[in-house]
N, C-alpha and C positions, 0 to 999 in steps of 0.2 A: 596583496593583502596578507599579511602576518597573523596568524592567529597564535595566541600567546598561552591560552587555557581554554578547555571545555568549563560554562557555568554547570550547566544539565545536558542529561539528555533523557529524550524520553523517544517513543513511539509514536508515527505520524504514518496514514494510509499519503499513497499516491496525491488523490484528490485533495487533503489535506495540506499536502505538501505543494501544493498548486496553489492551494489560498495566500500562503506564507510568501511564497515566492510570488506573486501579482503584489502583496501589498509592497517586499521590499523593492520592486522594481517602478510602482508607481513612488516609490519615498525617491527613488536613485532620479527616474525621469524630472520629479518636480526640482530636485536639488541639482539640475542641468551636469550631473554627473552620469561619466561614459559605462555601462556596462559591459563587464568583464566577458570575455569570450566564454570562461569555463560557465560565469552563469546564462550567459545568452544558450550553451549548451545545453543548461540544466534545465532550460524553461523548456526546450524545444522535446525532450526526452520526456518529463512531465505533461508536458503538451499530447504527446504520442498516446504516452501509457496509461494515463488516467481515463477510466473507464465508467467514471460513474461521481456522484456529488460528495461531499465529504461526509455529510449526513448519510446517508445511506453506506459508506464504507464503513464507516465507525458501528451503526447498526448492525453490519456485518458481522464484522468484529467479534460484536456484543454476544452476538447469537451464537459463531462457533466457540466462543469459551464455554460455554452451556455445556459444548459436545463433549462427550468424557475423554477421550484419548488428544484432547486438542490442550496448546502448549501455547502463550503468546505470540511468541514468535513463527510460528505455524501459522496461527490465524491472520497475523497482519499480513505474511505471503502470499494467505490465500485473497483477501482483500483487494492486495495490489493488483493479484496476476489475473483474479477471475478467472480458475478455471472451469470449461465447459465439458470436459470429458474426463472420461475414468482414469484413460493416463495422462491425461495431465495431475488430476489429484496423486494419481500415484507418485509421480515423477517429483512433487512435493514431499512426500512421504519417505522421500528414496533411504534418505540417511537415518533415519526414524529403526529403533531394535523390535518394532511392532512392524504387523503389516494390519491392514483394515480390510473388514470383510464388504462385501459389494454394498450389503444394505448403509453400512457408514459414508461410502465411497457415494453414494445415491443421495444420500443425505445431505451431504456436503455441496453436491452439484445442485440438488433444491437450493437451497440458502443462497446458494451465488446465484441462481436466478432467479428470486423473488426479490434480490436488492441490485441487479442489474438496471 
């Protein structure tokens, strides 16, 4: 497959990108066309890592942009990866010229598990 130009792009959680990815492969299944190794890859990776409904990612999402030191792209990391402990938040955080104090770092692990 050649691809010739990006249309768009935008930001998709895990879960999300799991919907996308079911719908194009039931299109590939019905039109008796073979799927590609790298996406039978993609599915299986997505299969692994999605942790939660796309509903509930996105809510994720929604909630840590609320957070004041939170950055889009931080928040959909944190969506994808779900983490459950202090360093894993941190180890997000890593490249970030901020560091977050425990009660942010506490907050953050609520929110991942109220949408887990």
């Amino acid at each position: 497959m050649k691809v010739k130009g990006i249309l768009s792009e935008e930001r998709v959680t895990l879960p999300e990108l799991r919907t996308v990815l079911l719908g194009v492969e039931s299109e590939r299944i019905a039109a008796e066309k073979e799927l590609s190794y790298e996406f039978r890859r993609s599915m299986e990776h997505v299969n692994q890592l999605a942790k939660t409904t796309p509903e509930k990612s996105q809510d994720l999402v929604d909630h840590l942009l609320k957070l004041e030191k939170m950055k889009p792209e931080i928040a959909y990391r944190i969506a994808n990866i779900m983490p459950k402990s202090r360093d894993e938040v941190r180890a997000i955080f890593a490249k970030e010229r901020y560091t977050l104090v425990p009660e942010e770092i506490d907050a953050i692990i609520e929110l991942v598990k109220t949408h887990f």
